[in-house]
C-alpha positions as CSV (number, residue, x, y, z in Angstrom):
1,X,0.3,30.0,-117.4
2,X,0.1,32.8,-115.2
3,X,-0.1,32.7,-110.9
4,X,-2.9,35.5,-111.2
5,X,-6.2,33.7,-109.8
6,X,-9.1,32.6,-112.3
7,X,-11.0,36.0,-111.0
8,X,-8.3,38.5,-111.6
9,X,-7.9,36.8,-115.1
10,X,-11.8,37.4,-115.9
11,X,-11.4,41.1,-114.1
12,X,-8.3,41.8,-116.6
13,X,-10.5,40.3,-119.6
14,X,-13.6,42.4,-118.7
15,X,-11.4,45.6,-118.7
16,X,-10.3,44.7,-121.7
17,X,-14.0,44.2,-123.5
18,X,-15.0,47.4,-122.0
19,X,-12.5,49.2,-123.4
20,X,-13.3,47.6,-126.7
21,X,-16.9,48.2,-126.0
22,X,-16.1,52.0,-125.1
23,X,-14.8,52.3,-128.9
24,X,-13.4,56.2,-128.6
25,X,-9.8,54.5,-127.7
26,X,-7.2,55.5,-130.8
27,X,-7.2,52.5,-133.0
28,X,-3.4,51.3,-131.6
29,X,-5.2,51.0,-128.0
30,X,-8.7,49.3,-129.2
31,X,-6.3,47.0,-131.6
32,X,-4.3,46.3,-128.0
33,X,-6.8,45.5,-126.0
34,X,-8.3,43.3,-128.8
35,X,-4.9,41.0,-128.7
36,X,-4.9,41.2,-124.8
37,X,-8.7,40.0,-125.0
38,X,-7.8,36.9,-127.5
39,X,-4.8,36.5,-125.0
40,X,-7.1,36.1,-122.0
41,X,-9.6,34.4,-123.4
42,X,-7.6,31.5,-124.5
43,X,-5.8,31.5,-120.8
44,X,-9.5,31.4,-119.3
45,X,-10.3,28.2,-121.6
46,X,-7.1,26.4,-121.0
47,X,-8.0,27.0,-117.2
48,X,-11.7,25.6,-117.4
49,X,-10.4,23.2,-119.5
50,X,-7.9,21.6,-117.1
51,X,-10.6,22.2,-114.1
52,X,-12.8,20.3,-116.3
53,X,-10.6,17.4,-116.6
54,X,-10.1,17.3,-113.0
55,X,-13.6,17.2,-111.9
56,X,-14.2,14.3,-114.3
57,X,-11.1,12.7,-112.9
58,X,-12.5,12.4,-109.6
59,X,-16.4,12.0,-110.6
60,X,-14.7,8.6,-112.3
61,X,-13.0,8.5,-108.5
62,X,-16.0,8.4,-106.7
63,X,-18.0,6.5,-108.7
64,X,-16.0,3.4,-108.6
């Protein structure tokens, strides 16, 4: 996992979508920023993911 911070990952993934978005990109560079999206996107879940489990680790925490 990268050290970049949860909002600089979602900035980088929104530049990424735009450019997809933008569509007059040569193919090479919409195909790039298609694999850098897909890349993102699964850093951003695994993040959520692991700040899920820690919430529910200390809701079970608090509630005992």
């Amino acid at each position: 996992m990268s050290d970049r911070g949860f909002d600089e990952l979602l900035a980088d993934l929104e530049k990424s979508i735009a450019q997809l978005a933008g569509g007059t990109a040569p193919l090479e560079e919409l195909v790039a920023a298609h694999q850098q999206a897909v890349k993102l996107l699964a850093e951003a879940q695994s993040r959520l993911a692991q700040l899920k489990a820690r919430a529910d680790d200390t809701s079970k925490l608090l509630s005992q």
